[in-house]
Each structure stands twice: as structure tokens, then as C-alpha cells.
mmCIF file as Biopython writes it, N, C-alpha, C and O atoms, coordinates in Angstrom:
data_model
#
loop_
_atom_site.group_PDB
_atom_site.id
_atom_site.type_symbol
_atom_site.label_atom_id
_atom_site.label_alt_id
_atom_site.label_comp_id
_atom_site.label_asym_id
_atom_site.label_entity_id
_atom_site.label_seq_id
_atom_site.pdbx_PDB_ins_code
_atom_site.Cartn_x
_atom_site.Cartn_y
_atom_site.Cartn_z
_atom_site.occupancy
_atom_site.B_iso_or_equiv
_atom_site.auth_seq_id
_atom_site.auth_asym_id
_atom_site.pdbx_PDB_model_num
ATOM 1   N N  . UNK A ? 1  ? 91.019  107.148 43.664 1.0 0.0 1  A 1 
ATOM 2   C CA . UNK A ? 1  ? 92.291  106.708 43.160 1.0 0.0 1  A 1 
ATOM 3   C C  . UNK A ? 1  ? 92.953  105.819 44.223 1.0 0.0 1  A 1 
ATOM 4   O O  . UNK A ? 1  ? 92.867  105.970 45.442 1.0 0.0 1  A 1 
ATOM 5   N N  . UNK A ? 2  ? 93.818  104.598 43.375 1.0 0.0 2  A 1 
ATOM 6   C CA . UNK A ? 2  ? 94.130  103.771 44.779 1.0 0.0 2  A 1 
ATOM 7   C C  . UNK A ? 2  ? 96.068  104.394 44.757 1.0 0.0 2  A 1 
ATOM 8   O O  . UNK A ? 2  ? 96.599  104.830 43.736 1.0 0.0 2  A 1 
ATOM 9   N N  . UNK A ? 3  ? 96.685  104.285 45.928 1.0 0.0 3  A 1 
ATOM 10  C CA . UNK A ? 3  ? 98.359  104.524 45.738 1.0 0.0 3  A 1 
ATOM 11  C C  . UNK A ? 3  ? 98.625  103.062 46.370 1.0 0.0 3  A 1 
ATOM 12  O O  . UNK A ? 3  ? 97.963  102.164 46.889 1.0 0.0 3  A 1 
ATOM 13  N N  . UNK A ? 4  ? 100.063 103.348 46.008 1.0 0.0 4  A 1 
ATOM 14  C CA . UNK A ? 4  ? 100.794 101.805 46.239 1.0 0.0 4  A 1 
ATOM 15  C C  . UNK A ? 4  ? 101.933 102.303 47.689 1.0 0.0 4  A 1 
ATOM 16  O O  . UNK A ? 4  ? 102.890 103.072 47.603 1.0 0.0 4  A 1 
ATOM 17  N N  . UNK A ? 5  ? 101.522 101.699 48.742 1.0 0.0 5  A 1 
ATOM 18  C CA . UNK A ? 5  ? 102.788 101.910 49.354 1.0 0.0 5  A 1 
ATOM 19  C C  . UNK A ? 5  ? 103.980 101.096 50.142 1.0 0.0 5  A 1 
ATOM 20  O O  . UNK A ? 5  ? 103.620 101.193 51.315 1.0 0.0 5  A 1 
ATOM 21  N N  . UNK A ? 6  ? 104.601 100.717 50.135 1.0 0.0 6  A 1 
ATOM 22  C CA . UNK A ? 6  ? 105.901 99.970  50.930 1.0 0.0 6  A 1 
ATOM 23  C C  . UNK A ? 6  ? 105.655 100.211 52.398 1.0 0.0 6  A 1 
ATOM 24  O O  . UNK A ? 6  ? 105.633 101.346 52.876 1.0 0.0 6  A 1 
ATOM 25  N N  . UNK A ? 7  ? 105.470 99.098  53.107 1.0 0.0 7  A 1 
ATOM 26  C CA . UNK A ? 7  ? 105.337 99.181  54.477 1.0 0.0 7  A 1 
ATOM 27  C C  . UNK A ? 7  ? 106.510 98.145  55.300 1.0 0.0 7  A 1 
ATOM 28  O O  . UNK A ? 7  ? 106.487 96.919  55.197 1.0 0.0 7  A 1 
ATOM 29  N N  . UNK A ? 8  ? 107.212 98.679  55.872 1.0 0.0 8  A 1 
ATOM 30  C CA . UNK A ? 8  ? 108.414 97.813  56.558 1.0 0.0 8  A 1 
ATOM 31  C C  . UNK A ? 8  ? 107.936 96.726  56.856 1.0 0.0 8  A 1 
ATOM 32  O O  . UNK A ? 8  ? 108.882 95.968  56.644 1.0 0.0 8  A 1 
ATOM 33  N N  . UNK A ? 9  ? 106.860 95.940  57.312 1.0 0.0 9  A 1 
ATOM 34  C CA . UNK A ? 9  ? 106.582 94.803  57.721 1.0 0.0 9  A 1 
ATOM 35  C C  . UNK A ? 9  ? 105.435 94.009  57.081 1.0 0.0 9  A 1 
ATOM 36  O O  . UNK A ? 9  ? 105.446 92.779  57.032 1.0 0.0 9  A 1 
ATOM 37  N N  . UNK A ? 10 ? 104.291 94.889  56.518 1.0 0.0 10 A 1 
ATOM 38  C CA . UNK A ? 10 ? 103.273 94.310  55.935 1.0 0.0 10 A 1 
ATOM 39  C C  . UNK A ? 10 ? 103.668 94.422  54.509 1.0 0.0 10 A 1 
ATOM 40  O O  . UNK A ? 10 ? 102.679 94.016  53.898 1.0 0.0 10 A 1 
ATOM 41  N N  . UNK A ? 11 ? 104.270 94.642  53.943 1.0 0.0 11 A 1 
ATOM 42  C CA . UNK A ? 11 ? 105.097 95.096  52.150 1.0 0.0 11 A 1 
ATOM 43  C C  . UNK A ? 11 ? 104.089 95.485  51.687 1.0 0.0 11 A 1 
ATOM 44  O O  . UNK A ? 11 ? 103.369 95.739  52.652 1.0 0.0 11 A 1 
ATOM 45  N N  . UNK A ? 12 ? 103.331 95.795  50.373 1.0 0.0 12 A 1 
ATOM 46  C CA . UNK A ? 12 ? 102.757 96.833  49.900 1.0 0.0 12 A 1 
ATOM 47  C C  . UNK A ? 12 ? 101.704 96.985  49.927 1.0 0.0 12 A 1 
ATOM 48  O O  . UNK A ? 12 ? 101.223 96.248  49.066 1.0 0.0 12 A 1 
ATOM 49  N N  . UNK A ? 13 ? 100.945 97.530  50.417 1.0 0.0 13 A 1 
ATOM 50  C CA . UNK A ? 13 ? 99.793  98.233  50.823 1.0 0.0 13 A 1 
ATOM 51  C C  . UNK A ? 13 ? 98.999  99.088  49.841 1.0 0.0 13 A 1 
ATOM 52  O O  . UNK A ? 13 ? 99.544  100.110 49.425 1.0 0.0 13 A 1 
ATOM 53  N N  . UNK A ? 14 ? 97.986  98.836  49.499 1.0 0.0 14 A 1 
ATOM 54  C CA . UNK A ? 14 ? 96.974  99.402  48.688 1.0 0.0 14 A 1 
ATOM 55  C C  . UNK A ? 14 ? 95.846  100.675 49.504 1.0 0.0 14 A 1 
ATOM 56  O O  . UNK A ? 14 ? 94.955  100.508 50.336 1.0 0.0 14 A 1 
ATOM 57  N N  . UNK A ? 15 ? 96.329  101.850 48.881 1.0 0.0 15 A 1 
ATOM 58  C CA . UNK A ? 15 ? 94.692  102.772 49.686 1.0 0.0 15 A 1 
ATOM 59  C C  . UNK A ? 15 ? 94.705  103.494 49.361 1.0 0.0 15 A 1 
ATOM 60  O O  . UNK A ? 15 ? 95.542  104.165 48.757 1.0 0.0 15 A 1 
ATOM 61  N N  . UNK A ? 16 ? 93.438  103.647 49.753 1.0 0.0 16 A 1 
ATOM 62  C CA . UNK A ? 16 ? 92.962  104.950 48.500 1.0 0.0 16 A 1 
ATOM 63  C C  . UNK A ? 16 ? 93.462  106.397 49.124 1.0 0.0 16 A 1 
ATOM 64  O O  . UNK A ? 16 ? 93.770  106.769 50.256 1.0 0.0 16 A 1 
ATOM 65  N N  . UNK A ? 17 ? 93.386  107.071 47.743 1.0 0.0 17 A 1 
ATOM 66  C CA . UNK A ? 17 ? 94.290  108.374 48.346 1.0 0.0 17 A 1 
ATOM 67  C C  . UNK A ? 17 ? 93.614  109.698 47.197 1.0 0.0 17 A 1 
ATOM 68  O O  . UNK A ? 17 ? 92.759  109.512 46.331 1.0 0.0 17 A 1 
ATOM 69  N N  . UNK A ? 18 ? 93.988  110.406 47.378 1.0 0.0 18 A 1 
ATOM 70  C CA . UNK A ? 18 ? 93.123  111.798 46.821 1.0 0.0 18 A 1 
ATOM 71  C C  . UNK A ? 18 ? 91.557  111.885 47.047 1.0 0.0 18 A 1 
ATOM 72  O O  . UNK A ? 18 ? 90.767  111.891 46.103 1.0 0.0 18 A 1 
ATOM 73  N N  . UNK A ? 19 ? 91.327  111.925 47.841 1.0 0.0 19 A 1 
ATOM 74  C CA . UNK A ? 19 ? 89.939  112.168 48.199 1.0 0.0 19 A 1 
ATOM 75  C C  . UNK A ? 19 ? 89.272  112.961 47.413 1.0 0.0 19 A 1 
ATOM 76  O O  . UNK A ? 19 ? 88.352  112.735 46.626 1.0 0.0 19 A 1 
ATOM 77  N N  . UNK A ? 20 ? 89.905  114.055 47.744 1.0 0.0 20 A 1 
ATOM 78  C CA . UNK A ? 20 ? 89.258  115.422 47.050 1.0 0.0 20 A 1 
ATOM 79  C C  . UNK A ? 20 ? 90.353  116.004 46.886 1.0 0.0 20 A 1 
ATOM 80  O O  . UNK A ? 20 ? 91.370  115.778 47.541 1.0 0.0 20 A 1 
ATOM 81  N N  . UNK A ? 21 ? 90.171  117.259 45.490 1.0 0.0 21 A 1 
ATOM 82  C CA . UNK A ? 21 ? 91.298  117.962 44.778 1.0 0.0 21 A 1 
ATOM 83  C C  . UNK A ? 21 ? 90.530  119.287 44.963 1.0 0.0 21 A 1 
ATOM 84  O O  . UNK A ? 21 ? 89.320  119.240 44.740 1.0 0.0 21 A 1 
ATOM 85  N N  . UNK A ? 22 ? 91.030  120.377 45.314 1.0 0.0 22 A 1 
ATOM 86  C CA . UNK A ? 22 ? 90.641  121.344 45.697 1.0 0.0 22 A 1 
ATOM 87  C C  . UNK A ? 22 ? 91.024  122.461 44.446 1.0 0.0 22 A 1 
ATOM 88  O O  . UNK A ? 22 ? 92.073  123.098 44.542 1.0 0.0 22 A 1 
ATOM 89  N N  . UNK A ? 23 ? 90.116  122.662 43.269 1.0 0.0 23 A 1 
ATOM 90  C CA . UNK A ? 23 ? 90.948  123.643 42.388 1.0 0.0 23 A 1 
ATOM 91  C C  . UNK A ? 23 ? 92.583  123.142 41.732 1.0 0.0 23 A 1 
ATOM 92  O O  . UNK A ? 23 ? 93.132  122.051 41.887 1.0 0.0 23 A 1 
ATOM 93  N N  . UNK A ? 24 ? 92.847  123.769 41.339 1.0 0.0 24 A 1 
ATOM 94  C CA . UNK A ? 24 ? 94.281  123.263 40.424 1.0 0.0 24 A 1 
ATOM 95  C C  . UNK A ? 24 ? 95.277  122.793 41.420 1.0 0.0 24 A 1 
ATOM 96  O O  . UNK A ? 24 ? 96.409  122.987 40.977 1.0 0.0 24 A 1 
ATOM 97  N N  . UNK A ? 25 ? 95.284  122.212 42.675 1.0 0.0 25 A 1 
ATOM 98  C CA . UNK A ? 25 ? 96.361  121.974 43.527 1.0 0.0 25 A 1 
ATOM 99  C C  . UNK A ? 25 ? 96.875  120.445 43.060 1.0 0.0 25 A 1 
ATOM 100 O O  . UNK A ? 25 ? 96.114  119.524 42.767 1.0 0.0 25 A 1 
ATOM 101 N N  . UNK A ? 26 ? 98.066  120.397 43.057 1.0 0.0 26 A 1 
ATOM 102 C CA . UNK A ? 26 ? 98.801  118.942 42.911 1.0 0.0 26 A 1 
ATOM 103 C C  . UNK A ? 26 ? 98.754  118.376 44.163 1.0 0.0 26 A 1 
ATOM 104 O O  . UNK A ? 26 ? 99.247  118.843 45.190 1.0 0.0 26 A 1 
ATOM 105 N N  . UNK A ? 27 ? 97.827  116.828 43.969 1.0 0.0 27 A 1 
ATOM 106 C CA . UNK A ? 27 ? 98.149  116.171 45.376 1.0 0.0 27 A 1 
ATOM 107 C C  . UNK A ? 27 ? 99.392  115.650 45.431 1.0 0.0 27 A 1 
ATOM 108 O O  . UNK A ? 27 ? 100.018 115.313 44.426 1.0 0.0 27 A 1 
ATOM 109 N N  . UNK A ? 28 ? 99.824  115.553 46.628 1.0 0.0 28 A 1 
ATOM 110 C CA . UNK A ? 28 ? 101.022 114.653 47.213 1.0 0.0 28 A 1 
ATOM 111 C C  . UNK A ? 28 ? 101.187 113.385 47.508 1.0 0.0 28 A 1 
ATOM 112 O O  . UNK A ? 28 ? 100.702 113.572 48.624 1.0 0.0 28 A 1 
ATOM 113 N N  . UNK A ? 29 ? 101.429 112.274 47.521 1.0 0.0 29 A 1 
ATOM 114 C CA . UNK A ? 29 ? 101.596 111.315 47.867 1.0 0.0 29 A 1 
ATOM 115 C C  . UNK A ? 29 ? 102.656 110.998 49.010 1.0 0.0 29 A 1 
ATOM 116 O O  . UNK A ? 29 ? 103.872 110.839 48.902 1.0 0.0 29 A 1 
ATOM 117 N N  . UNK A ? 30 ? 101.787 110.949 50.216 1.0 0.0 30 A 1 
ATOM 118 C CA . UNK A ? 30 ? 102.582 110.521 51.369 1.0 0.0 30 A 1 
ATOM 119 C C  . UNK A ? 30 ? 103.246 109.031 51.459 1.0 0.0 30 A 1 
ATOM 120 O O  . UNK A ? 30 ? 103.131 108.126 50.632 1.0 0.0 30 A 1 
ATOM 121 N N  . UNK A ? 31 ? 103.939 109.024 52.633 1.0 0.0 31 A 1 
ATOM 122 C CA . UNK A ? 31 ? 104.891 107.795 52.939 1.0 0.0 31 A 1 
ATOM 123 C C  . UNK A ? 31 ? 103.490 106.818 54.278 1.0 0.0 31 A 1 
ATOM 124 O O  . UNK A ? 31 ? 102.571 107.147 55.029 1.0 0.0 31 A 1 
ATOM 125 N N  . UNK A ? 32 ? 104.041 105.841 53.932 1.0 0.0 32 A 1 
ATOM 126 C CA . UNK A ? 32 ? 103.527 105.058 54.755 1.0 0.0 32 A 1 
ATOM 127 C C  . UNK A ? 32 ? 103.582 105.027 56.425 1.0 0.0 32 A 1 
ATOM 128 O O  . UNK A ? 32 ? 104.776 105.204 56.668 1.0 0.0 32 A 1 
ATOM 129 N N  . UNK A ? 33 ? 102.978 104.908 57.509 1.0 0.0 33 A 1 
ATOM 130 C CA . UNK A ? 33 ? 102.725 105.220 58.729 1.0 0.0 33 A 1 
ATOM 131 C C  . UNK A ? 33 ? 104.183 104.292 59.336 1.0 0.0 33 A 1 
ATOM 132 O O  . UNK A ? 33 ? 104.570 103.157 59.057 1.0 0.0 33 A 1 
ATOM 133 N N  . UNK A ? 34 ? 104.588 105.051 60.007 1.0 0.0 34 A 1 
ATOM 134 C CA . UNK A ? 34 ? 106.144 105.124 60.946 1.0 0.0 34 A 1 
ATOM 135 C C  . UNK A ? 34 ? 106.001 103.208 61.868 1.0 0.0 34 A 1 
ATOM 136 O O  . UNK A ? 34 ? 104.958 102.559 61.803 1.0 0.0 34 A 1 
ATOM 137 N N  . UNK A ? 35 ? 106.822 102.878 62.348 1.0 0.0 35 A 1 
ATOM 138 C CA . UNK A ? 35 ? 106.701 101.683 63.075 1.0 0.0 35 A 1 
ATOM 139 C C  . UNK A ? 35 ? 106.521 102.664 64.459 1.0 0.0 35 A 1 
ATOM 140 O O  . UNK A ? 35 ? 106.662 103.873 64.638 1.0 0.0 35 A 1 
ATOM 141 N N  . UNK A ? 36 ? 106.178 101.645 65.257 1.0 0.0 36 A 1 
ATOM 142 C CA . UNK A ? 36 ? 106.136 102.330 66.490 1.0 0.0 36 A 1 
ATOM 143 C C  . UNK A ? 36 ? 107.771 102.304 66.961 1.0 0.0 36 A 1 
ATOM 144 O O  . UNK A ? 36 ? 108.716 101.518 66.913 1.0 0.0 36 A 1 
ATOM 145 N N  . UNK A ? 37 ? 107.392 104.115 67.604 1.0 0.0 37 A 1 
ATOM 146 C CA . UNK A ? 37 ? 108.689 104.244 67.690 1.0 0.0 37 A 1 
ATOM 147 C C  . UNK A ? 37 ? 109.919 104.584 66.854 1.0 0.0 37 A 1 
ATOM 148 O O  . UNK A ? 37 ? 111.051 104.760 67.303 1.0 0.0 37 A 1 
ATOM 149 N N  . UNK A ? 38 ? 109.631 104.637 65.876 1.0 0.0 38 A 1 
ATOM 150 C CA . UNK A ? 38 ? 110.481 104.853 64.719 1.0 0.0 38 A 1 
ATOM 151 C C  . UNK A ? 38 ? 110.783 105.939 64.793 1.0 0.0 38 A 1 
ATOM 152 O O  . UNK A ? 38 ? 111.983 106.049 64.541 1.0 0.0 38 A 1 
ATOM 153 N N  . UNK A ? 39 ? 110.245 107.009 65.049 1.0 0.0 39 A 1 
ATOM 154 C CA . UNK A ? 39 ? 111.026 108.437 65.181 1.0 0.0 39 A 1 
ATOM 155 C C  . UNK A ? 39 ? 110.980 109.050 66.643 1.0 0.0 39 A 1 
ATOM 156 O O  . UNK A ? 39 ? 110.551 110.182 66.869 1.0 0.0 39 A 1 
ATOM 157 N N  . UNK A ? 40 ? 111.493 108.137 67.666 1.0 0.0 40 A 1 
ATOM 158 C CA . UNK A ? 40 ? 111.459 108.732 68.603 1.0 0.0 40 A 1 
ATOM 159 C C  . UNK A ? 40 ? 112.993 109.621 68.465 1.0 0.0 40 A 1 
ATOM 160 O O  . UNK A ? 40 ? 112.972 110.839 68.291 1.0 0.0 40 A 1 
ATOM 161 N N  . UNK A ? 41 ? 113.795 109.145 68.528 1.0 0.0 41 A 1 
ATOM 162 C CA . UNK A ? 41 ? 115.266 109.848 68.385 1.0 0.0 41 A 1 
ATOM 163 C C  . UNK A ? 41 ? 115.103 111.605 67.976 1.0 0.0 41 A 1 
ATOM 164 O O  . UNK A ? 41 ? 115.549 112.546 68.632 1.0 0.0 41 A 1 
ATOM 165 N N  . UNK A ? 42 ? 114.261 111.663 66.592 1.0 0.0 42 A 1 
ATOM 166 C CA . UNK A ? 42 ? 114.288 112.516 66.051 1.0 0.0 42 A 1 
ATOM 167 C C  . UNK A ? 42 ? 113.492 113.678 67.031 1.0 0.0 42 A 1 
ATOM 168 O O  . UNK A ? 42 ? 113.889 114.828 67.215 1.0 0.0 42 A 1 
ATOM 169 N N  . UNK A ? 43 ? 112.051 112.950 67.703 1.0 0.0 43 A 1 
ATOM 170 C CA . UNK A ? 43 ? 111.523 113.647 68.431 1.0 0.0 43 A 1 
ATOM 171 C C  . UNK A ? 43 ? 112.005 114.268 69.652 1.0 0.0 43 A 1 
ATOM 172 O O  . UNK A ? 43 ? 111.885 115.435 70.026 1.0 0.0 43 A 1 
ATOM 173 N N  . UNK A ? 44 ? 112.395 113.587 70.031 1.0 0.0 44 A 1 
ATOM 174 C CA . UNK A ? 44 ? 113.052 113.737 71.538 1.0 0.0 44 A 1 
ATOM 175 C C  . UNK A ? 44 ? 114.519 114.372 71.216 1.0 0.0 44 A 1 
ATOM 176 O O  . UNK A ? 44 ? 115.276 114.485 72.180 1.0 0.0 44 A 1 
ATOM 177 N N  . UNK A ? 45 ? 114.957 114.774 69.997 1.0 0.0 45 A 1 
ATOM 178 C CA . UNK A ? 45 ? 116.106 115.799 70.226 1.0 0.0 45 A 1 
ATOM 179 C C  . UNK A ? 45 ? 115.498 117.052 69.410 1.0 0.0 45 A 1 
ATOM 180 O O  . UNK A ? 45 ? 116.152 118.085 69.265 1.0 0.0 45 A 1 
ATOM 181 N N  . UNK A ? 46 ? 114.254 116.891 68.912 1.0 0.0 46 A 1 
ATOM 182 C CA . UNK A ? 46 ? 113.030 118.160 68.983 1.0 0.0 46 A 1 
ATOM 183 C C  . UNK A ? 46 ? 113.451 118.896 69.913 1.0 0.0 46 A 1 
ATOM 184 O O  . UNK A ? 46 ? 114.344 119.738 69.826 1.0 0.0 46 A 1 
ATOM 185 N N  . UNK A ? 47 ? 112.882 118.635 70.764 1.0 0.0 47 A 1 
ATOM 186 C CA . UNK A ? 47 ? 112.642 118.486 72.367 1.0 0.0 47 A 1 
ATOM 187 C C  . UNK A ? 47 ? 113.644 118.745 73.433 1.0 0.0 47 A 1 
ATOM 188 O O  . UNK A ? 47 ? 113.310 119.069 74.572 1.0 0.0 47 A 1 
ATOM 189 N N  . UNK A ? 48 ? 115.185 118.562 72.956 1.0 0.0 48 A 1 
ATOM 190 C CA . UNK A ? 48 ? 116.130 118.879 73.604 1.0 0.0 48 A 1 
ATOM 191 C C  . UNK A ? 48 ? 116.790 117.791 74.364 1.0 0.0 48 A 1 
ATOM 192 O O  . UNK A ? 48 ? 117.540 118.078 75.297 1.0 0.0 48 A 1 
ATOM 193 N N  . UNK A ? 49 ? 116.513 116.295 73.954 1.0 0.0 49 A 1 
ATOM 194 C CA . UNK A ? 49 ? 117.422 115.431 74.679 1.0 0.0 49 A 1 
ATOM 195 C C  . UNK A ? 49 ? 118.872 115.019 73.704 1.0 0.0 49 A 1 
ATOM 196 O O  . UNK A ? 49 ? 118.928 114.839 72.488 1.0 0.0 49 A 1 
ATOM 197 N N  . UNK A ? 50 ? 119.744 114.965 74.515 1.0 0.0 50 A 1 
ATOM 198 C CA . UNK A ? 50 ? 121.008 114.841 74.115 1.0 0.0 50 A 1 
ATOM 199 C C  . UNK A ? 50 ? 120.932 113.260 73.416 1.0 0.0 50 A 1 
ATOM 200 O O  . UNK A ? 50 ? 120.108 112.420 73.778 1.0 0.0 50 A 1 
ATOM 201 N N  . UNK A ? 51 ? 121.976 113.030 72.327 1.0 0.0 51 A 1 
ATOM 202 C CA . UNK A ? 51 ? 121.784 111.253 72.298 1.0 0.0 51 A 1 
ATOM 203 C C  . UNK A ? 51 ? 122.579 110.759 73.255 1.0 0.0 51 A 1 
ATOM 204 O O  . UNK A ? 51 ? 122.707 109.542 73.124 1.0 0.0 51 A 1 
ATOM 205 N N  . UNK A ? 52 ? 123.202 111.233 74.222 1.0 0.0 52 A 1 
ATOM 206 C CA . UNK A ? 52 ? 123.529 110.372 75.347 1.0 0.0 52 A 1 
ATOM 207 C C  . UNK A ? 52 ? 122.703 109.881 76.003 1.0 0.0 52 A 1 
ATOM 208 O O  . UNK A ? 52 ? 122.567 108.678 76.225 1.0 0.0 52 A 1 
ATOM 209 N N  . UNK A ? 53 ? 121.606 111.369 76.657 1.0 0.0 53 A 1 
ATOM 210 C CA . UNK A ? 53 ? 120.343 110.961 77.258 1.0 0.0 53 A 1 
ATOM 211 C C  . UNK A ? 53 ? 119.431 110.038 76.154 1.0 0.0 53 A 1 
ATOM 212 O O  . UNK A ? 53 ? 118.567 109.894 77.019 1.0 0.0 53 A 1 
ATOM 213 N N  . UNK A ? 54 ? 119.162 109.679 75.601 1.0 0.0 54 A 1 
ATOM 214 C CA . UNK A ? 54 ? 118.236 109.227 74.657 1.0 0.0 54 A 1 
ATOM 215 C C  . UNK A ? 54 ? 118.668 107.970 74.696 1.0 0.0 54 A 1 
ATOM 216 O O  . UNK A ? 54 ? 117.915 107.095 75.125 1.0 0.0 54 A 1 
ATOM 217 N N  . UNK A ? 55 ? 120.162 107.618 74.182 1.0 0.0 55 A 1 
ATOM 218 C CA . UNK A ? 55 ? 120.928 105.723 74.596 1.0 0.0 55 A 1 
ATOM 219 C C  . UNK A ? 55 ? 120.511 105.184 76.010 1.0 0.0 55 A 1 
ATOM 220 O O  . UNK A ? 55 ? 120.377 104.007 76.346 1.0 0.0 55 A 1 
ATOM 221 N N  . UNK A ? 56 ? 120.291 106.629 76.966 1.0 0.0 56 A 1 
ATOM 222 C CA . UNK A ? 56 ? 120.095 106.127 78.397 1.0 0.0 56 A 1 
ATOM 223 C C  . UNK A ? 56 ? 118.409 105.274 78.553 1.0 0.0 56 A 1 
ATOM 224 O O  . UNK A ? 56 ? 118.059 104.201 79.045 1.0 0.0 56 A 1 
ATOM 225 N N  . UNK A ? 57 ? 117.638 106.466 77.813 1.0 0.0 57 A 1 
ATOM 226 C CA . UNK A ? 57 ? 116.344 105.729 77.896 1.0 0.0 57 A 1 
ATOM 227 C C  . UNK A ? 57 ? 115.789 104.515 77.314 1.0 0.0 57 A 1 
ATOM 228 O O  . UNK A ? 57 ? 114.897 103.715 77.596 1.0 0.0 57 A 1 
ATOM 229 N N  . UNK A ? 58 ? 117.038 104.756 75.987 1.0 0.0 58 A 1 
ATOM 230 C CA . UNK A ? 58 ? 116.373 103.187 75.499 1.0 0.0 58 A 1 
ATOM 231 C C  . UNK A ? 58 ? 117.443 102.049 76.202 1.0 0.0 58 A 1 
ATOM 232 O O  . UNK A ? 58 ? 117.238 100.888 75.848 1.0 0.0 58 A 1 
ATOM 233 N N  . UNK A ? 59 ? 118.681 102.297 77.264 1.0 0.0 59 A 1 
ATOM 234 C CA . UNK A ? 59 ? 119.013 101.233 77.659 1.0 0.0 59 A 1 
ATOM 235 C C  . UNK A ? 59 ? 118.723 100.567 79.291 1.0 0.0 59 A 1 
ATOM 236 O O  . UNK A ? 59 ? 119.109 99.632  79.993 1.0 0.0 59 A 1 
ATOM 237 N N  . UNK A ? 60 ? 117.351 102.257 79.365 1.0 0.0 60 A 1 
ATOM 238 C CA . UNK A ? 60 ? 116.617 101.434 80.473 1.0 0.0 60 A 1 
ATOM 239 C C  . UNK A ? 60 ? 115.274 100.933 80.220 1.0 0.0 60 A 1 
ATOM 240 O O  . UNK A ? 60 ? 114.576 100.602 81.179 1.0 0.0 60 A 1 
ATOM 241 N N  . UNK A ? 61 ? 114.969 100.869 79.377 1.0 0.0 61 A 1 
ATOM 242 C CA . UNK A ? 61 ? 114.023 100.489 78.835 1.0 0.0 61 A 1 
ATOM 243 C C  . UNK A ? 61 ? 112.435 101.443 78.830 1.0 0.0 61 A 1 
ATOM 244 O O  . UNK A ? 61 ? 111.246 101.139 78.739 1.0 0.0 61 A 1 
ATOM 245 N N  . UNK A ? 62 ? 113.037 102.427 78.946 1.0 0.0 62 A 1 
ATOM 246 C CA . UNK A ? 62 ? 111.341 103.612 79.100 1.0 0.0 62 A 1 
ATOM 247 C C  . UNK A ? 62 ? 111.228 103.956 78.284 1.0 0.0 62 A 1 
ATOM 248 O O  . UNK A ? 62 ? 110.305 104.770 78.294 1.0 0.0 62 A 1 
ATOM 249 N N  . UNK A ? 63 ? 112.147 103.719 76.356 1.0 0.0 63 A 1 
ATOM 250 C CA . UNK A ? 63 ? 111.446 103.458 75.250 1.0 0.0 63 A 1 
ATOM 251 C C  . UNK A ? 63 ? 112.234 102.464 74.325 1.0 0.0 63 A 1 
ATOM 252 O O  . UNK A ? 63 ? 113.259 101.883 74.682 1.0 0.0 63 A 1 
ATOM 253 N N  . UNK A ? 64 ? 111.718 102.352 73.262 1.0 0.0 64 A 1 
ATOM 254 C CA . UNK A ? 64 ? 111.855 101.149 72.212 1.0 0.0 64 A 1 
ATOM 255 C C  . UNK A ? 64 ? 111.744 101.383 71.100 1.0 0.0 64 A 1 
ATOM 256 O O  . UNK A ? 64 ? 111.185 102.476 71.025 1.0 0.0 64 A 1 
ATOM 257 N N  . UNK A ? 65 ? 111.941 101.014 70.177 1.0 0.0 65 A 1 
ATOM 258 C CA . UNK A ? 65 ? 111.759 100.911 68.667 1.0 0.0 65 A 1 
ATOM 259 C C  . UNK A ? 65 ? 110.853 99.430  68.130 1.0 0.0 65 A 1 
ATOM 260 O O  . UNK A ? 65 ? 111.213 98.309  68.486 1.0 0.0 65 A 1 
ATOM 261 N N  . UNK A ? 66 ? 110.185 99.562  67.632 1.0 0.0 66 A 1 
ATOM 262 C CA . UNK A ? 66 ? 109.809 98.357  67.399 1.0 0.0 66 A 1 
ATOM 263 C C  . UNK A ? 66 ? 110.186 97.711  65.676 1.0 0.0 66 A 1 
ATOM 264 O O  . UNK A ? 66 ? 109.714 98.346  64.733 1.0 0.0 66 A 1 
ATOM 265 N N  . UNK A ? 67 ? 110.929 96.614  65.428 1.0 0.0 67 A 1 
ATOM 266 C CA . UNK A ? 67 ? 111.527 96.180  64.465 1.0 0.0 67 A 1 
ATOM 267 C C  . UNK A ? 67 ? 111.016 95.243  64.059 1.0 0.0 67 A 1 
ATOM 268 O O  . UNK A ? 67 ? 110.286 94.428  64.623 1.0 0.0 67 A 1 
ATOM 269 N N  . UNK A ? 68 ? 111.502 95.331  62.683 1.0 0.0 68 A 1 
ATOM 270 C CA . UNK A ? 68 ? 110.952 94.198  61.656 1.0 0.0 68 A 1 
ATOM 271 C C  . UNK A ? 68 ? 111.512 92.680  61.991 1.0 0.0 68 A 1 
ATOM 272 O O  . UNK A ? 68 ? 112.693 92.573  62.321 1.0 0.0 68 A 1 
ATOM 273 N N  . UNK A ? 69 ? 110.827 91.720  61.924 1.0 0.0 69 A 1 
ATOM 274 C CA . UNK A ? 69 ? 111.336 90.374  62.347 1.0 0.0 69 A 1 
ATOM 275 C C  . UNK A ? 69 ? 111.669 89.889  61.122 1.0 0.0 69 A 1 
ATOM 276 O O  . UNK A ? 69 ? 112.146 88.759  61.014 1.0 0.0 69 A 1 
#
């Protein structure tokens, strides 16, 4: 089976998806793969950094987001 997905920079993306169905289970249809960087915020207050600390790292540059042009 092929799915359709929305990708922030490459727009829609074709691939195949349900491999295998295991017995009566409903597959899911996932989201398309993160930009780099895209969830660092979320991770890193996983993790226990404050968003003060977190504005600090991305305004020294020891991380980034990478954005759509």
C-alpha cells in the first residue's frame, strides 16, 4: 500500500506503508520525519532544561533548528 505524506520542505511524499498486518490490528499512519532539530525544545525540557537555558543554547549557537527556505 502506498500513503501520502506532507513534508515541510520536499511537499508530498509517496511510501509505502503497511508492510505487514498482524491479525485484526488497525494500522496507523504515521507523520512524516521531523526537520532537523525540530523537536529539540521538546526534548531537552524532557530532560530538564529550563526555556531560559534552552534560548541560551540556541543563542550560542550549540543548537539550531533547521527551516524551511
Amino acid at each position: 500500500m502506498i500513503a501520502t505524506y506532507e513534508h515541510a520542505w520536499a511537499g508530498k511524499l509517496r511510501v509505502a506503508w503497511r508492510y505487514v498486518q498482524f491479525g485484526d490490528t488497525t494500522p496507523v499512519q504515521g507523520k512524516s520525519t521531523p526537520l532537523l532539530g525540530e523537536q529539540n525544545r521538546e526534548v531537552l525540557r524532557e530532560v530538564g532544561y529550563s526555556d531560559e537555558a534552552i534560548d541560551e543554547l540556541y543563542a550560542k549557537g550549540v543548537i539550531k533548528t533547521e527551516t524551511v527556505s
